[in-house]
DSSP file (Angstrom, degrees, kcal/mol; ACC not computed):
  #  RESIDUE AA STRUCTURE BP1 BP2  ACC     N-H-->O    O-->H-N    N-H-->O    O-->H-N    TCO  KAPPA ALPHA  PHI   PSI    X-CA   Y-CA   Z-CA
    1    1 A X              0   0    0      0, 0.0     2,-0.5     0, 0.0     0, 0.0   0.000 360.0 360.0 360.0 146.1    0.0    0.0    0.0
    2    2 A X        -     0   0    0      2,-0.0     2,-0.7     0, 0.0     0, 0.0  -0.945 360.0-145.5-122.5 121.8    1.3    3.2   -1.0
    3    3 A X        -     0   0    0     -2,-0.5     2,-0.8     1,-0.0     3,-0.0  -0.873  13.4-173.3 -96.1 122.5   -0.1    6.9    0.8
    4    4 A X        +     0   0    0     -2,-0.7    -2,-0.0     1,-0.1    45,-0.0  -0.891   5.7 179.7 -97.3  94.6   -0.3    9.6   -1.2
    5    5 A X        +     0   0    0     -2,-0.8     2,-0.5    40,-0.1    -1,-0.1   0.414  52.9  76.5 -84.4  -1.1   -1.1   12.5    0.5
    6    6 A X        +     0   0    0      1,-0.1    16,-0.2    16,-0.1     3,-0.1  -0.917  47.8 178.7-108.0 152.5   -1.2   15.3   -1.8
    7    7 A X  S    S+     0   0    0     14,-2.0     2,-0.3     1,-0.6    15,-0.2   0.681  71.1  10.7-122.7 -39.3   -4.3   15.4   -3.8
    8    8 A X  E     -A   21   0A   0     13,-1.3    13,-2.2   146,-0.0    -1,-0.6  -0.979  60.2-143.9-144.5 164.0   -3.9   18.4   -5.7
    9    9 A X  E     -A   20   0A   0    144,-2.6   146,-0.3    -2,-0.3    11,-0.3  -0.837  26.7-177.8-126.6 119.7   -0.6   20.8   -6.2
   10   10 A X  E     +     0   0A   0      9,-2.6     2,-0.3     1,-0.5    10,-0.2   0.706  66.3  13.0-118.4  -5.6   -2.6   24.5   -6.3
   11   11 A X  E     -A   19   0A   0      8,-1.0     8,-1.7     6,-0.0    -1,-0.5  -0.867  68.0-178.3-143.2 159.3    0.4   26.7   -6.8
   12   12 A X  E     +A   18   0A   0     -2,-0.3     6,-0.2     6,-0.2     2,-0.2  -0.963  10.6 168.9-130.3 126.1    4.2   25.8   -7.9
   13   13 A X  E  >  -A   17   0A   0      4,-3.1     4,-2.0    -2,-0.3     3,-0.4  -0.528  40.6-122.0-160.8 115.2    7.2   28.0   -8.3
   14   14 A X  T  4 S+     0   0    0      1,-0.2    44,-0.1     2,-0.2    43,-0.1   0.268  84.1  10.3 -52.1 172.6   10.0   26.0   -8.6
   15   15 A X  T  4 S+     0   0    0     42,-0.4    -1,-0.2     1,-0.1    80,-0.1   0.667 126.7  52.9   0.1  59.2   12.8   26.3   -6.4
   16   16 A X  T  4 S-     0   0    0     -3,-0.4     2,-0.4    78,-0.1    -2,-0.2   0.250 110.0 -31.6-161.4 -56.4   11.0   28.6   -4.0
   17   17 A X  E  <  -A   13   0A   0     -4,-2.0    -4,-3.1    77,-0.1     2,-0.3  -0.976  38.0-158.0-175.4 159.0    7.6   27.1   -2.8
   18   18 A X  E     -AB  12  93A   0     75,-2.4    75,-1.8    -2,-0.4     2,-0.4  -0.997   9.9-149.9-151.9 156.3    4.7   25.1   -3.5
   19   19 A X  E     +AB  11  92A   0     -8,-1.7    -9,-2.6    -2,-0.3    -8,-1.0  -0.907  22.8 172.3-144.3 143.1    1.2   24.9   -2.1
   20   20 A X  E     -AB   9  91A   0     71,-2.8    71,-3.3    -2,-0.4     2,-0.3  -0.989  21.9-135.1-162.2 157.9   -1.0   21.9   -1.9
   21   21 A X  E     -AB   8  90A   0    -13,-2.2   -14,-2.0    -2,-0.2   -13,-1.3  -0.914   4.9-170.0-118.0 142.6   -4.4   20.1   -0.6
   22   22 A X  E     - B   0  89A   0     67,-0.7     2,-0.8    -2,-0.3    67,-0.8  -0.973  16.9-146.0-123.2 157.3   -5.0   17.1    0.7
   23   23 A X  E     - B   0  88A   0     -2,-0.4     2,-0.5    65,-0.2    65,-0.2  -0.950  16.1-150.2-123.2 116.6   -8.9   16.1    1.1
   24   24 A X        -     0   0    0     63,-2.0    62,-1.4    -2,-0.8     2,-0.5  -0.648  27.9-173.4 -71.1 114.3   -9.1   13.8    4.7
   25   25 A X    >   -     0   0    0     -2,-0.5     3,-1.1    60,-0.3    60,-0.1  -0.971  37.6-121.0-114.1 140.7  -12.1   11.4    3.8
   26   26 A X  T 3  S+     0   0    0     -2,-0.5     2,-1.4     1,-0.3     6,-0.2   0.798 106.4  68.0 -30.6 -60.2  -14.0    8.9    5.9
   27   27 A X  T 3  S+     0   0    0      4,-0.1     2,-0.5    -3,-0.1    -1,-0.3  -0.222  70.9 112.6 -56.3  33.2  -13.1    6.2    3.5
   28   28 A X    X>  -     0   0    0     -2,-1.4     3,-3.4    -3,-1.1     4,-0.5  -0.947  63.7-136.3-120.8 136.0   -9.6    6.2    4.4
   29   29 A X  G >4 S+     0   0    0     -2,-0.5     3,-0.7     1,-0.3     4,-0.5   0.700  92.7  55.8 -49.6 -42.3   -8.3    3.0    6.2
   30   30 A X  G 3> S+     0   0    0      1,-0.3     4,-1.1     2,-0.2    -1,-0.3   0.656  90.7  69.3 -90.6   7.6   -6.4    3.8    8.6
   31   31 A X  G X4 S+     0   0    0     -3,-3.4     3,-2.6     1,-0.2    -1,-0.3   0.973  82.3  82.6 -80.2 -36.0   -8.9    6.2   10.6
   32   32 A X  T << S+     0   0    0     -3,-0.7    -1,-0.2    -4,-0.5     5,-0.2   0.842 107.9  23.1  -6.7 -53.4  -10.7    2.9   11.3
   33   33 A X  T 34 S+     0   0    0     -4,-0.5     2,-0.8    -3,-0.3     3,-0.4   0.614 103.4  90.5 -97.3  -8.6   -8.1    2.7   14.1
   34   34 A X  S << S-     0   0    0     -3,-2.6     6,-2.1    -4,-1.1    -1,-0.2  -0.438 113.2 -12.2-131.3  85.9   -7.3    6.0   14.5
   35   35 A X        -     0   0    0     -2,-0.8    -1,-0.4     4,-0.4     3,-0.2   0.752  68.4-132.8-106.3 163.0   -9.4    6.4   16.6
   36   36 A X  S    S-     0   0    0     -3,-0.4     2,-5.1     1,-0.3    -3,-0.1   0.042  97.3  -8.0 -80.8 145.1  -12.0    4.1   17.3
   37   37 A X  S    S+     0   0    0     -5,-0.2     2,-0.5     1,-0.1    -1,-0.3   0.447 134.9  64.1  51.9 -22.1  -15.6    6.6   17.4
   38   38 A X  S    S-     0   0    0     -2,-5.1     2,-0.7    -3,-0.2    -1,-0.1  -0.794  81.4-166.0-136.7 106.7  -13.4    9.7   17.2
   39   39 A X        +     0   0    0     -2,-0.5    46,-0.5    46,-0.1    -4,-0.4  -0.694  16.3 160.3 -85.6 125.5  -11.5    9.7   13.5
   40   40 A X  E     -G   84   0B   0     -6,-2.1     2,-0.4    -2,-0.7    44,-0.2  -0.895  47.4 -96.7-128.7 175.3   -8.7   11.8   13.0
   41   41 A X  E     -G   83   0B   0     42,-1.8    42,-0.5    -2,-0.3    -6,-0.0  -0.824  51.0-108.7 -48.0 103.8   -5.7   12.1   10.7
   42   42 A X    >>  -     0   0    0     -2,-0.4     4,-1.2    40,-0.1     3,-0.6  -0.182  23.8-124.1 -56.3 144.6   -2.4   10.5   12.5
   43   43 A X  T >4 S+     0   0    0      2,-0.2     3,-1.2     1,-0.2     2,-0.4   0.995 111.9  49.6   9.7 -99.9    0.0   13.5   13.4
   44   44 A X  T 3> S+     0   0    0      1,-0.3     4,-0.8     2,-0.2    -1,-0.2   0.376 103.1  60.6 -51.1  -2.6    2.9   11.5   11.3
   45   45 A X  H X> S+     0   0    0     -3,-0.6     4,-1.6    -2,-0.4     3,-0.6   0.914 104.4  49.0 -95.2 -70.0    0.6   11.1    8.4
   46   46 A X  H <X S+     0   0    0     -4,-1.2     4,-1.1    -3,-1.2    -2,-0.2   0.641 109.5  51.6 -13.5 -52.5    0.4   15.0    8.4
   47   47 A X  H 3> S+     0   0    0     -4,-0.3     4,-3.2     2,-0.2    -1,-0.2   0.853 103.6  55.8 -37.8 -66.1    4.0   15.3    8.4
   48   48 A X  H <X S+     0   0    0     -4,-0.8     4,-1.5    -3,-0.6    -2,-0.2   0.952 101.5  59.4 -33.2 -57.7    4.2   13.1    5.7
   49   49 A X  H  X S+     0   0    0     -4,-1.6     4,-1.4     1,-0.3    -2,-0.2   0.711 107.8  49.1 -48.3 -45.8    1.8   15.5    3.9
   50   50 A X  H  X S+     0   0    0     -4,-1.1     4,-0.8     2,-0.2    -1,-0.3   0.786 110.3  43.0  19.8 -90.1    4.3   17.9    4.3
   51   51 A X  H  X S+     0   0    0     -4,-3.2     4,-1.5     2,-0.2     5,-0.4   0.980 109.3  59.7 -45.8 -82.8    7.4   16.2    3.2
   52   52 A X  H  X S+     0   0    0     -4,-1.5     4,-0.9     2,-0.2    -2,-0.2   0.477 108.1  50.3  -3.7 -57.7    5.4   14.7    0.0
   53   53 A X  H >< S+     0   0    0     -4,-1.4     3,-2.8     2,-0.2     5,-0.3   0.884 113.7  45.6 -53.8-108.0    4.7   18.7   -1.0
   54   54 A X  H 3X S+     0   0    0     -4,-0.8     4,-0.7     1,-0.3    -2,-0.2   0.412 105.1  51.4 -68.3 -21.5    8.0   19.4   -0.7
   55   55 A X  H 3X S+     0   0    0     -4,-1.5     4,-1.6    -2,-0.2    -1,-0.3   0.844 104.8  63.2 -81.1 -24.8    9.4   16.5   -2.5
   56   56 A X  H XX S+     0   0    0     -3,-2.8     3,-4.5    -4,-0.9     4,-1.9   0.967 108.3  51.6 -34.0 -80.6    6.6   17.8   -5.6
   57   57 A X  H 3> S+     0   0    0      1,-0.4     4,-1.1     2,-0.2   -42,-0.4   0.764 105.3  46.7 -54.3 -26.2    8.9   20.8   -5.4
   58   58 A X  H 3< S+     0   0    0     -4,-0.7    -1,-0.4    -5,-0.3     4,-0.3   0.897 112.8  52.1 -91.2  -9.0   12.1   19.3   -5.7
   59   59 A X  H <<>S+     0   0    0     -3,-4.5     5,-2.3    -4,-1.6     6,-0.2   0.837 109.8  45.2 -76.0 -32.7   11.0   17.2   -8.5
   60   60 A X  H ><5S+     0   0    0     -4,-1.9     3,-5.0     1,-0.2    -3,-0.1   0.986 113.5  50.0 -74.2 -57.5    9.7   19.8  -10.6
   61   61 A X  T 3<5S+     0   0    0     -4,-1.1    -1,-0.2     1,-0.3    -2,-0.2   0.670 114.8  44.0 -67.3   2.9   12.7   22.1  -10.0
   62   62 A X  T > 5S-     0   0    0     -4,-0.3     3,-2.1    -5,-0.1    -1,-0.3   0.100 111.7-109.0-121.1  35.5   15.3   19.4  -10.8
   63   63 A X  T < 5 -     0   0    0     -3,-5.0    -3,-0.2     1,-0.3    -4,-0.1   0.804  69.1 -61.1  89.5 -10.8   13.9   18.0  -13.6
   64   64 A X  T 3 <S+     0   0    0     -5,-2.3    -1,-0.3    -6,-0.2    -5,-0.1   0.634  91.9 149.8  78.5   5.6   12.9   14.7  -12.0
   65   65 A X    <   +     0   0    0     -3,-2.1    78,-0.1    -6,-0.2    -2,-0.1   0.830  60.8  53.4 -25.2 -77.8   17.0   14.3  -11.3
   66   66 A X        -     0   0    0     -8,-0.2    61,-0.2     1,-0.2     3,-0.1  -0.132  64.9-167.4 -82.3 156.9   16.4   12.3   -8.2
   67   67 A X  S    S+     0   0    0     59,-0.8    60,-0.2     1,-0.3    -1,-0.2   0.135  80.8  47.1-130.8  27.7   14.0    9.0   -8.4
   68   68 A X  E     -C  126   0A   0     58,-1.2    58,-0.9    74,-0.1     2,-0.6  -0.655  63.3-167.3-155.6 141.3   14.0    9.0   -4.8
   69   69 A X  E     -C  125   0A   0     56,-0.2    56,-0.2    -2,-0.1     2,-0.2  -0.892  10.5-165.0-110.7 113.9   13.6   11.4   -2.0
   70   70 A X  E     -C  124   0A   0     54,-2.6     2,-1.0    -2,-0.6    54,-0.9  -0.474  26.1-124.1 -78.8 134.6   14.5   10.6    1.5
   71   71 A X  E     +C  123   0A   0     52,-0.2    52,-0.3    -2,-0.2     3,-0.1  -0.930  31.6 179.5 -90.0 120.6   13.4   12.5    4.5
   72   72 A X  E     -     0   0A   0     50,-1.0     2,-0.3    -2,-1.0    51,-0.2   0.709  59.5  -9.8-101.6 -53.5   17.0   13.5    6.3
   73   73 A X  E     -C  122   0A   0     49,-1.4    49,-2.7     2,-0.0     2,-0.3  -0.955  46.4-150.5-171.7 154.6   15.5   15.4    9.2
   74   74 A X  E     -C  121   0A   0     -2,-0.3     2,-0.3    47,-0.2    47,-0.2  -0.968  16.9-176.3-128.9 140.5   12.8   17.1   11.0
   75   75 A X  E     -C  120   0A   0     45,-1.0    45,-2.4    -2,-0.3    -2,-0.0  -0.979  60.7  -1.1-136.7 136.1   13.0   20.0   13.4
   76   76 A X  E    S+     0   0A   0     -2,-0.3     2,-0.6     1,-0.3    -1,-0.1   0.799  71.9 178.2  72.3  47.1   10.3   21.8   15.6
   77   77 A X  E     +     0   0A   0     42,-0.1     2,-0.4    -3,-0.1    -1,-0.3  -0.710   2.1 175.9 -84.9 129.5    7.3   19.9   14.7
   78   78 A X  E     -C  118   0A   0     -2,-0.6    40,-3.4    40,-0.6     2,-0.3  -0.997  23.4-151.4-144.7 147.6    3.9   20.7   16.4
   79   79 A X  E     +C  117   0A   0     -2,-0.4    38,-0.3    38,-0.2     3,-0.1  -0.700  28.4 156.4 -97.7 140.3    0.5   19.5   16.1
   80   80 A X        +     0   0    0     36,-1.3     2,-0.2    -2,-0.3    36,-0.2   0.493  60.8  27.8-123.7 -46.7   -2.2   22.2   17.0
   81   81 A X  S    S-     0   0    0     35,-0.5     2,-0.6    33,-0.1    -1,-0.2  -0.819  75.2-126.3-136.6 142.4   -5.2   21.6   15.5
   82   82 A X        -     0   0    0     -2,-0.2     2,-0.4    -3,-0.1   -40,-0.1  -0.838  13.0-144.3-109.8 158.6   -6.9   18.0   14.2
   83   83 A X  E     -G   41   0B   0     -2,-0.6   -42,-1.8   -42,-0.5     2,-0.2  -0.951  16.2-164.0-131.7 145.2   -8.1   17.3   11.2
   84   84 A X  E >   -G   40   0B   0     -2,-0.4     3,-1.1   -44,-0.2     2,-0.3  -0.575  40.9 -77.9-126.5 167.2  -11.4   15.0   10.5
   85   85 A X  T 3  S+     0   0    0    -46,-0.5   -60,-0.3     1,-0.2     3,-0.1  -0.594 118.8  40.6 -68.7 127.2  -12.7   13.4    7.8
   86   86 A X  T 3  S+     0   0    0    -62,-1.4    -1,-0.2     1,-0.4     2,-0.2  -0.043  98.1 101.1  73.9  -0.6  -14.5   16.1    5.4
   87   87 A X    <   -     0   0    0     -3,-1.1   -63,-2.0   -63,-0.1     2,-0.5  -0.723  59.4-152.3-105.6 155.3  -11.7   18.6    6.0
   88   88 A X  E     -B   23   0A   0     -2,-0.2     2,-0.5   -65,-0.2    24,-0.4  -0.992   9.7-145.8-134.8 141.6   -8.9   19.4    3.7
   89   89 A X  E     -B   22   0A   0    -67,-0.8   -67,-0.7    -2,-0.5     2,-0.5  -0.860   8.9-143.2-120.2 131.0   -5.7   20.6    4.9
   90   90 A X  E     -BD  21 110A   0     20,-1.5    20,-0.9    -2,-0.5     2,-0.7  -0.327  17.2-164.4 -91.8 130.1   -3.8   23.0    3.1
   91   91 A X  E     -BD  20 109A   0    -71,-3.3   -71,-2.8    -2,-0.5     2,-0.4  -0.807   9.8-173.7-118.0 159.8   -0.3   22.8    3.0
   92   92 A X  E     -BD  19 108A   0     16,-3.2    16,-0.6    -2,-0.7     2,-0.3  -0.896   5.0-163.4-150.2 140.1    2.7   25.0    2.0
   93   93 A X  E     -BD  18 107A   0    -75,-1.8   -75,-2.4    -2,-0.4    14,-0.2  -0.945   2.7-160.8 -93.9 117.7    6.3   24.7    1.7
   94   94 A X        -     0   0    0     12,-3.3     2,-0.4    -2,-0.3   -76,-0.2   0.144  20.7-132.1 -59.4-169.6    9.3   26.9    1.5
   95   95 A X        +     0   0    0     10,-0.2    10,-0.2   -80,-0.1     3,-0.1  -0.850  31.1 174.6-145.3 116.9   12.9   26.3    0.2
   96   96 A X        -     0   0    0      8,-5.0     2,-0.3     1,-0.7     9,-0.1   0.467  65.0  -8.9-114.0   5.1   14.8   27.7    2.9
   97   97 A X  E     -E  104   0A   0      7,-0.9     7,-4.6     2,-0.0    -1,-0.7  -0.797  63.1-153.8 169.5 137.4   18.5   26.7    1.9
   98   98 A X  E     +E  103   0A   0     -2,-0.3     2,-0.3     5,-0.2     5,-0.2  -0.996  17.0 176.4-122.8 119.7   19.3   24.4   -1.0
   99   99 A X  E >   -E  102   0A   0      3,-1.6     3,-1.6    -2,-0.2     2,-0.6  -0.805  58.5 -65.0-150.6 100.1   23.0   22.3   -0.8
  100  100 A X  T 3  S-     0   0    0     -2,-0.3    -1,-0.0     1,-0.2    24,-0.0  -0.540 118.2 -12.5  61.6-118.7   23.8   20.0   -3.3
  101  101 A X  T 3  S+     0   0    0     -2,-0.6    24,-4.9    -3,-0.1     2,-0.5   0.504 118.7  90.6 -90.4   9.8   21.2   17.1   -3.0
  102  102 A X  E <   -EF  99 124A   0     -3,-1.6    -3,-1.6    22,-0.2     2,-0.6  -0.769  59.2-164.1 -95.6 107.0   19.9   18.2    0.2
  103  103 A X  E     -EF  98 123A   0     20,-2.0    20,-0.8    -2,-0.5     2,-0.6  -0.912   6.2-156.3-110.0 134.3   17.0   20.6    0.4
  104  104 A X  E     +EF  97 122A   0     -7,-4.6    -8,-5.0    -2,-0.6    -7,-0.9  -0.866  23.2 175.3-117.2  95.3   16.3   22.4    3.5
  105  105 A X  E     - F   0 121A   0     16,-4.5    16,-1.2    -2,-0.6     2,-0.3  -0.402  29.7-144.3-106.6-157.9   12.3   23.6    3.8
  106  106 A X  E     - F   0 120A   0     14,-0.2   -12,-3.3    -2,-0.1     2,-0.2  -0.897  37.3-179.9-139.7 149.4    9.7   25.4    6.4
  107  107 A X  E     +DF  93 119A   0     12,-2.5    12,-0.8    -2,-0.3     2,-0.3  -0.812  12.3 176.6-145.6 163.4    6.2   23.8    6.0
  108  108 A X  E     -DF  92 118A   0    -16,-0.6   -16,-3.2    10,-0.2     2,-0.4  -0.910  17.5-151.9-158.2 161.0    2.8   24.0    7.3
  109  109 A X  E     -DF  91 117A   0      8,-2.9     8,-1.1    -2,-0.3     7,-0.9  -0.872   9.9-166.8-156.0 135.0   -0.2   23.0    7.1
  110  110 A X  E     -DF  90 115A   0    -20,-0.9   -20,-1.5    -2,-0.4     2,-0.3  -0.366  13.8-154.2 -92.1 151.8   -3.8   24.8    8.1
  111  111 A X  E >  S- F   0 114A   0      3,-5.3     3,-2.7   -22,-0.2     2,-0.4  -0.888  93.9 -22.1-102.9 147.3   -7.6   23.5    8.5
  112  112 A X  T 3  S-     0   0    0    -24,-0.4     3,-0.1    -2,-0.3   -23,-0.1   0.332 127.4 -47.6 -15.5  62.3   -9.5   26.5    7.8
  113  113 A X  T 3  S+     0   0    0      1,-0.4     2,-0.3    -2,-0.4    -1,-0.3   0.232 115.4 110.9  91.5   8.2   -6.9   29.1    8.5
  114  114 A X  E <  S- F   0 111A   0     -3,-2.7    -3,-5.3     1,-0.0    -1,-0.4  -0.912  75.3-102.0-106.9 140.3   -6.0   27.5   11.8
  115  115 A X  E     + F   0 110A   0     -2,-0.3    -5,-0.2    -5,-0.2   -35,-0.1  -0.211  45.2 158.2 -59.8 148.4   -3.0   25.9   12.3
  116  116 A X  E     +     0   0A   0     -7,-0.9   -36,-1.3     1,-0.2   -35,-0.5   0.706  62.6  12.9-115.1 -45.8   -2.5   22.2   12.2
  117  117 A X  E     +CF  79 109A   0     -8,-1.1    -8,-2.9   -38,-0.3   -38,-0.2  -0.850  53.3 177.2-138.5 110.2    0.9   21.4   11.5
  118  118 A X  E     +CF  78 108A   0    -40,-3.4   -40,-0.6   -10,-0.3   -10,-0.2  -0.597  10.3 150.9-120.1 172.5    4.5   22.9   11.2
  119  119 A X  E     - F   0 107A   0    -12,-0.8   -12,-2.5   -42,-0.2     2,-0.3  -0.778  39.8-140.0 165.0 153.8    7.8   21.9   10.6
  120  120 A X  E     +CF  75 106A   0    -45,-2.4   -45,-1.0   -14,-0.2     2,-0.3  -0.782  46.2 172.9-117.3 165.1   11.4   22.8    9.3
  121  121 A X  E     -CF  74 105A   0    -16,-1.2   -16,-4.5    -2,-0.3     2,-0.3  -0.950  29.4-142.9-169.2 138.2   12.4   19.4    7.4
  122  122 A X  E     -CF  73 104A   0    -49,-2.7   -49,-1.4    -2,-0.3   -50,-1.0  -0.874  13.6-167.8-102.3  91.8   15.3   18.4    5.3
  123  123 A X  E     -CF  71 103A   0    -20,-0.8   -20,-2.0    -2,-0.3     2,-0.4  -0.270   9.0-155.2 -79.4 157.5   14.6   15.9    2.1
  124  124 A X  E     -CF  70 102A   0    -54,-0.9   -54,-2.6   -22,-0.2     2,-0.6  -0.986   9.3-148.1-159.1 113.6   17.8   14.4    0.4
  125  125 A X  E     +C   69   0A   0    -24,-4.9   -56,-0.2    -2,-0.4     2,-0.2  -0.768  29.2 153.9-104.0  99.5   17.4   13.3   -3.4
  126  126 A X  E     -C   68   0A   0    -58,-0.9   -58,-1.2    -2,-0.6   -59,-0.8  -0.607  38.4-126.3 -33.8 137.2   19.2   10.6   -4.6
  127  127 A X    >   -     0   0    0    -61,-0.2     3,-1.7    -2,-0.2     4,-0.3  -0.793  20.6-138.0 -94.6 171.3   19.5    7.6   -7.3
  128  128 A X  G >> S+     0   0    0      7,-0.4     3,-2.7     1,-0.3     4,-1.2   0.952 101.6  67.2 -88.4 -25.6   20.0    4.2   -6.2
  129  129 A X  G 34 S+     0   0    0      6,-0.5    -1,-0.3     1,-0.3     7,-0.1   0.377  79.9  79.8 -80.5  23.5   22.5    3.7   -9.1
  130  130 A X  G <4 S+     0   0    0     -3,-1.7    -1,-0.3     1,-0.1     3,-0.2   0.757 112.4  22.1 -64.9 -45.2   24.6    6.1   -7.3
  131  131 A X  T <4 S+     0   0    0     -3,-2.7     2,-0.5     1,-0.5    -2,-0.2   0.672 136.9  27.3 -79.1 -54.2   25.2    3.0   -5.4
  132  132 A X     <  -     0   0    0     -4,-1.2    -1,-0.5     1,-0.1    -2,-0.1  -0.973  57.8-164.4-135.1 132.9   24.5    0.3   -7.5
  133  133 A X  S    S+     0   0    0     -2,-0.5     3,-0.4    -3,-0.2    -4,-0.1   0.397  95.2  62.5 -54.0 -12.7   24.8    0.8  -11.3
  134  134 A X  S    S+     0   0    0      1,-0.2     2,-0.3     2,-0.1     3,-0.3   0.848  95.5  60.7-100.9 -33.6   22.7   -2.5  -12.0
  135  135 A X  S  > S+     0   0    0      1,-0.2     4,-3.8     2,-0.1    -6,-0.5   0.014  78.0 100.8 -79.5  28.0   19.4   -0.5  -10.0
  136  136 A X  H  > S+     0   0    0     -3,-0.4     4,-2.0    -2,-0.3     5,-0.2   0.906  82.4  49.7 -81.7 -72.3   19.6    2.7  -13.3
  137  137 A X  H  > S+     0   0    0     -3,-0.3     4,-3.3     1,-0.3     5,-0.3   0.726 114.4  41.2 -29.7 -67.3   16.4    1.0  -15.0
  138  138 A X  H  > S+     0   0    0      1,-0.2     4,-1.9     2,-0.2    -1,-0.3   0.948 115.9  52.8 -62.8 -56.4   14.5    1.0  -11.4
  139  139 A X  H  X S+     0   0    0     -4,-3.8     4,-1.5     1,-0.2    -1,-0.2   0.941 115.2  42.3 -55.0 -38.7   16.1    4.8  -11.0
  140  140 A X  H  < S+     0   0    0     -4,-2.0     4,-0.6     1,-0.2    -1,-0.2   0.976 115.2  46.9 -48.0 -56.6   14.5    5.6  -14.7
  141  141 A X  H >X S+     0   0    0     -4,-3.3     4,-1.9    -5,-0.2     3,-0.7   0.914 103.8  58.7 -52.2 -34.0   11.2    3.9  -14.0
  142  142 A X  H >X S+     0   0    0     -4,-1.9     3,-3.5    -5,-0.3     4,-0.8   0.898 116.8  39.4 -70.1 -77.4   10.6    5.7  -10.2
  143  143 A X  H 3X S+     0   0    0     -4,-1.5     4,-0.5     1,-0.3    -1,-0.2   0.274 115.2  53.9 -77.0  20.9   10.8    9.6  -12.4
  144  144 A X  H <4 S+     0   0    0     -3,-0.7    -1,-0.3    -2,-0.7     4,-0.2   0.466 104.3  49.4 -76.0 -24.6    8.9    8.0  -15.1
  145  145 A X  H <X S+     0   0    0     -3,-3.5     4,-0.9    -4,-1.9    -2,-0.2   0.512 119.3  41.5-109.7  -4.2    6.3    7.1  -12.7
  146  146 A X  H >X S+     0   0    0     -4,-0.8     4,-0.8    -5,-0.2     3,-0.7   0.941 108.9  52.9 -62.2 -63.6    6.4   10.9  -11.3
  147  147 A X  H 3< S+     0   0    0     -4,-0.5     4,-0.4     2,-0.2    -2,-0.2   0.539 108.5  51.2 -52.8 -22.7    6.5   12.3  -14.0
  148  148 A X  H 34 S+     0   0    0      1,-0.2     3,-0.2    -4,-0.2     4,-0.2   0.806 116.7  44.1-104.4 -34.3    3.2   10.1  -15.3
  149  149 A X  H << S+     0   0    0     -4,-0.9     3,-0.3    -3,-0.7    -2,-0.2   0.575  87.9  84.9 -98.2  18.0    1.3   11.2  -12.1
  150  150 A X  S >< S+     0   0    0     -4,-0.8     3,-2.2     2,-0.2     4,-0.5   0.904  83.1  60.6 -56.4 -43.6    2.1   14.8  -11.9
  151  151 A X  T 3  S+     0   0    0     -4,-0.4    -1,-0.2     1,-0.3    -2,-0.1   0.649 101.3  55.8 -24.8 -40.7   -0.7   15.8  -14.3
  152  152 A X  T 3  S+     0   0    0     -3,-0.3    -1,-0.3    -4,-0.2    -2,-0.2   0.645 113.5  32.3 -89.5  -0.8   -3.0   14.6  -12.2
  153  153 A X  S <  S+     0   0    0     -3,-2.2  -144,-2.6     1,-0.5     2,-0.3   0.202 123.8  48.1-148.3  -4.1   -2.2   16.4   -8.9
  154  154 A X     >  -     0   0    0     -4,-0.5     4,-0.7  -146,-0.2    -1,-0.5  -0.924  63.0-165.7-157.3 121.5   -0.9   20.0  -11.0
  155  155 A X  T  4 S+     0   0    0   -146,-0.3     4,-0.1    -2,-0.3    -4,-0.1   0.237  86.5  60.5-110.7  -2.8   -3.2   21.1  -13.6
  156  156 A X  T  > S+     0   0    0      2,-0.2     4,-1.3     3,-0.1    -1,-0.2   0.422 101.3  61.4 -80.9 -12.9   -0.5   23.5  -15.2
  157  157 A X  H  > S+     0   0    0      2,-0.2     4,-2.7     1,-0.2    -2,-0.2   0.828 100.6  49.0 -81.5 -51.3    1.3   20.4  -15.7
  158  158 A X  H  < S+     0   0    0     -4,-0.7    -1,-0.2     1,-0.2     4,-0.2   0.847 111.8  50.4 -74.5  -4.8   -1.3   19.0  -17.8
  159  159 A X  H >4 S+     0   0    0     -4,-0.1     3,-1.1     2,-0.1    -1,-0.2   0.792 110.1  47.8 -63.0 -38.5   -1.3   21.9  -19.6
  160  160 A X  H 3< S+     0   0    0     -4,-1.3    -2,-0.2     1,-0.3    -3,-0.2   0.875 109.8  48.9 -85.2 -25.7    2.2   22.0  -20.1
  161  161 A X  T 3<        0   0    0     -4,-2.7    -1,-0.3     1,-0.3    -2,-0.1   0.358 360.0 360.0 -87.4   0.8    2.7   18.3  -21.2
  162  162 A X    <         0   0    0     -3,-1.1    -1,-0.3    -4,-0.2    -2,-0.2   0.490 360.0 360.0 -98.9 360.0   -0.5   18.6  -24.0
């Protein structure tokens, strides 16, 4: 099972920031457990949402270079606000310092203009055949298989690719 947490990309501008939605719905599995009669969105799933937006941004502004992006490090994360199923939580991400493959952002992310989530975070892009030359085909296929859903989640993208 794979989470994909950003649902649509509503602004880009590459190397600088990107803005994104995610829409929390009943029908997602894991509020079953979490928690039983009162569902919310997991803290780390938030987070995620978070990184995910910011890894958007580093794909678009390099091109799809890396075909994978690692979360490196997290600083000053707080939770404020919860977010339930029919709510959509907006996020946006800076670029606060860029070094080599290492991107350094500040993120948040709101329920209707109340806070939810913050962070500073570091993402670290790499290919695997950095490591192993034999793994280049898997690097190609992981930014082929970005590149295929980007369209769907950034509607200037599908503009740009017709």
């Amino acid at each position: 099972m794979r989470f994909l947490l950003v649902d649509r990309i509503t602004e880009l501008t590459p190397q600088t920031s990107i803005s994104a939605v995610k829409n929390l719905s009943l029908a997602e599995e894991y509020l079953a457990d979490h928690f039983p009669g009162f569902p919310v969105m997991p803290g780390v799933l938030m987070l995620e949402a978070l990184v995910q937006t910011g890894a958007w941004l580093m794909r678009v502004s390099t091109d799809f270079a890396h075909s994978t992006i690692l979360l490196k490090e997290t600083k000053a994360v707080r939770y404020n606000n919860f977010v339930a199923p029919g709510r959509t939580l907006c996020l946006q991400v800076t670029v606060k310092k860029t070094q080599d493959h290492v991107w350094e952002f500040i993120g948040a992310g709101t329920v209707d203009g109340n806070s939810a989530v913050s962070a500073r975070f570091k993402l670290e892009g790499l290919n695997l055949a950095e490591q192993n030359p034999t793994l280049a085909a898997a690097d190609e296929l992981g930014r082929q298989t970005y590149r295929a859903l980007l369209p769907q989640v950034w509607s200037e993208a599908k503009a740009a690719s017709a």
